[in-house]
C-alpha positions, 0 to 999 in steps of 0.5 A: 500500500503507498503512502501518500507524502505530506510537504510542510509549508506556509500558507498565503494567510500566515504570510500576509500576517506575518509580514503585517506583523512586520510592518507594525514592528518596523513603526512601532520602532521608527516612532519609539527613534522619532518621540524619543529623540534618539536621533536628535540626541546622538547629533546633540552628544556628537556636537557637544563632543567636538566642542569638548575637542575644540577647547582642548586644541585651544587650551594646548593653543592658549598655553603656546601663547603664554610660553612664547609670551614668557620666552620672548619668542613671540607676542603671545596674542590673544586667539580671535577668528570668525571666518571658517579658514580663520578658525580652521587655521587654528583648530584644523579638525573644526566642521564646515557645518559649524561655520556662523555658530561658532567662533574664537574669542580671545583664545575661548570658543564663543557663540557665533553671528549665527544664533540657530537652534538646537545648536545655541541651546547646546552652546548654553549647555556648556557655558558658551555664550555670546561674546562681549562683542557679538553681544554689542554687534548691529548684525546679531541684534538688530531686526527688520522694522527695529527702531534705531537712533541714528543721528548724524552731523547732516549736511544742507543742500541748496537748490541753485537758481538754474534748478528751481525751475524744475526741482524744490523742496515744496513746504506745502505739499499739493496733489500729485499732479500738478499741471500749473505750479508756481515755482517762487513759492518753493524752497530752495534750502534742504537741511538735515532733520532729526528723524526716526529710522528703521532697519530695512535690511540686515543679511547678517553682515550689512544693516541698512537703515531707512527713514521712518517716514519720508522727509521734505516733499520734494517737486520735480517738473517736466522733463528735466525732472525725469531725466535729472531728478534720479540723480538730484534724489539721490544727491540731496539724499547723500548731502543731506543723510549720508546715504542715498534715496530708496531705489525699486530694486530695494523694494522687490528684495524687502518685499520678496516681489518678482514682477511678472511672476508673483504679480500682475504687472499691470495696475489697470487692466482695463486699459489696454497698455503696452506692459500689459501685453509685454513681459515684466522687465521689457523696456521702451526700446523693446516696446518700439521694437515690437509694435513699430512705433514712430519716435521721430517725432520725440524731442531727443534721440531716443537711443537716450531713453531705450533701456527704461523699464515699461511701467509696472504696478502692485499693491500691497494686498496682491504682496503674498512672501512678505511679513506684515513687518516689512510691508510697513516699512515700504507702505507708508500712508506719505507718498515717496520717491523712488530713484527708479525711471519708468515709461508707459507707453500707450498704443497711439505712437504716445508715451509718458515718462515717470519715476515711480513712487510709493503710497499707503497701498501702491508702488506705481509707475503711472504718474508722468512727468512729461509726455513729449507727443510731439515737438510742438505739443510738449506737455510737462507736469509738476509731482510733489513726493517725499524722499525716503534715504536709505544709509548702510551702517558701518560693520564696525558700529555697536549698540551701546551700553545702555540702549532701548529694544528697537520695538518702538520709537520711543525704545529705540536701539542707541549705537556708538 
């Protein structure tokens, strides 16, 4: 009689449990690693240890000093560094990773520019703190929309007889636009005013201050005004503050804005302007190239206007990668210049030429100084807005001793 053989195996059901099995496992695992900080632990005993290391190389370093200082073989200075090849000449074995959190100050490991957490809480761990410099530095301190008191010996600007007839410092500000204007009623003195600044940027080695509000109201006319009035804002701002006037350029940065991709660059679609149809950053020249306007009848040579921008504008609400602090700073509810030219061009062989400015919702380009639509029929028109000057704060500078928070005008940081 045959026997029938019997082979032993696994069943399709006792695979799936034993590989569901398996996988609760493998996640009861990786939560106990992720709740219990098991990773971020050993990065923290690992840190902790070459900084244990790096004191080490510095005291051998430190007592170098010390011998060559008791020998005469040398001056025994004191160990400071803060950039990476600084510090790597010193301690060769110091990571890459730890560049900005950490530097030598006299012959001690001190806390860097950079204050990053974990790492910081780390540092305080071990007793590593700021050091007495780092703790008195613009860049470690100082923060976007942070008050400052900023006080220098300004200058005084005086308007000559030539340029009244197109730039003054308008004591009684009027409308924006200003077909007829009279020229004896403005001031021809712009002297240096006690005002309150703000920080407009800080990437950590540079602070740029800009004035709280705008001083002076500043009228520009007609077409020396656009072609002239970039450079006199300026120039007033650098006689008068020591800085320069704020420029497009710096307003996209704060802001985070690039025109054409995160905002329309147009301010008024229903009217049917050339930028509208034109990519953001096209110029006049590319406008005439494109539609084949006829400039002939433009009261210069038009190679001397080719390379400005077409016209842009946005508002403050469409302003989406910007903190509400920064957009503050550039929407103010004064009108101000921007030392920044643009011209709208229309589809009637016309153009108007603008500088761009800045009120409590808008950054335009749109309001025209001039529209030379033909040699007989040059108009020009008169605009009044406020300077806004920006001035870079010397690497050098400190909060002083005794100082306010910058929170507000009434606290603000004092320098020395």
């Amino acid at each position: 009689m045959e026997k029938t053989s019997k082979r032993a195996g696994i069943s399709l059901v006792a695979l799936i449990v034993t590989i569901i099995v398996l996988i609760i496992l493998t996640a009861a695992v990786i939560v106990t690693f992720m709740e219990g900080g098991i990773i971020e632990k050993a990065k923290e005993a690992v840190f902790k240890s070459d900084i244990r290391t790096y004191q080490e190389i510095l005291a051998v370093k430190n007592a170098e000093k010390q011998i060559e200082l008791a020998t005469g073989n040398g001056e025994g200075v004191q160990l400071n560094a803060t950039e990476l090849a600084e510090i790597q000449e010193i301690i060769p074995e110091f990571k890459e990773e730890y560049k900005d959190l950490i530097a030598i100050s006299n012959g001690e490991i001190v806390l860097g520019s950079l204050e990053k957490e974990p790492y910081s809480g780390w540092l305080a761990d071990l007793g590593i703190e700021l050091s007495s410099e780092a703790k008195k530095s613009i860049t470690t301190n100082l923060k976007v929309g942070d008050y400052v008191d900023y006080n220098i010996a300004g200058g005084t600007y005086r308007i000559t007889e030539e340029e009244r007839s197109w730039v003054f410092n308008d004591l009684d500000k009027g409308s924006h636009e200003s077909r007829t204007i009279d020229f004896d009623e403005g001031e021809d003195i712009i002297e240096y005013q006690d005002i309150n600044w703000r920080v407009l940027k800080n990437d950590g080695s540079v602070v740029t201050l800009i004035t709280a509000d705008p001083v002076y109201n500043i009228c520009l006319y007609g077409k020396k005004g656009f072609f002239e009035g970039l450079n006199k804002l300026d120039e007033i701002c650098q006689i008068v503050y020591g800085g320069r006037n704020l420029k497009i350029e710096d307003v996209n940065e704060v802001l985070k804005v690039n025109v054409g991709e995160d905002v329309n660059p147009s301010y008024m679609e229903a009217i049917d302007y050339t930028r509208i149809e034109m990519e953001a950053g096209a110029t006049f020249g590319d406008a005439i190239d494109h539609y084949g306007y006829d400039v002939s009848q433009y009261p210069e040579s038009v190679n001397n206007y080719r390379d400005y921008e077409l016209s842009y504008s946005y508002n403050k609400s469409i302003v989406t990668k910007a903190t509400e602090i920064e957009k503050e700073i550039v929407f103010i509810d004064n009108e101000y210049w921007l030392s920044s030219a643009c011209i709208d061009v229309c589809f009637h062989d016309d153009a108007y030429f603008c500088l761009r400015s800045v009120n409590a919702n808008y950054v335009m380009g749109q309001y025209w100084l001039y529209r030379p639509s033909s040699l007989e029929n040059l108009q020009e028109f008169a605009l009044v807005f406020g300077l806004r000057p920006v001035v870079t704060l010397s690497s050098s500078t400190q909060i002083a001793d005794v100082t306010g928070d910058g929170s507000s005008a009434s606290s603000p940081w004092q320098l020395k």
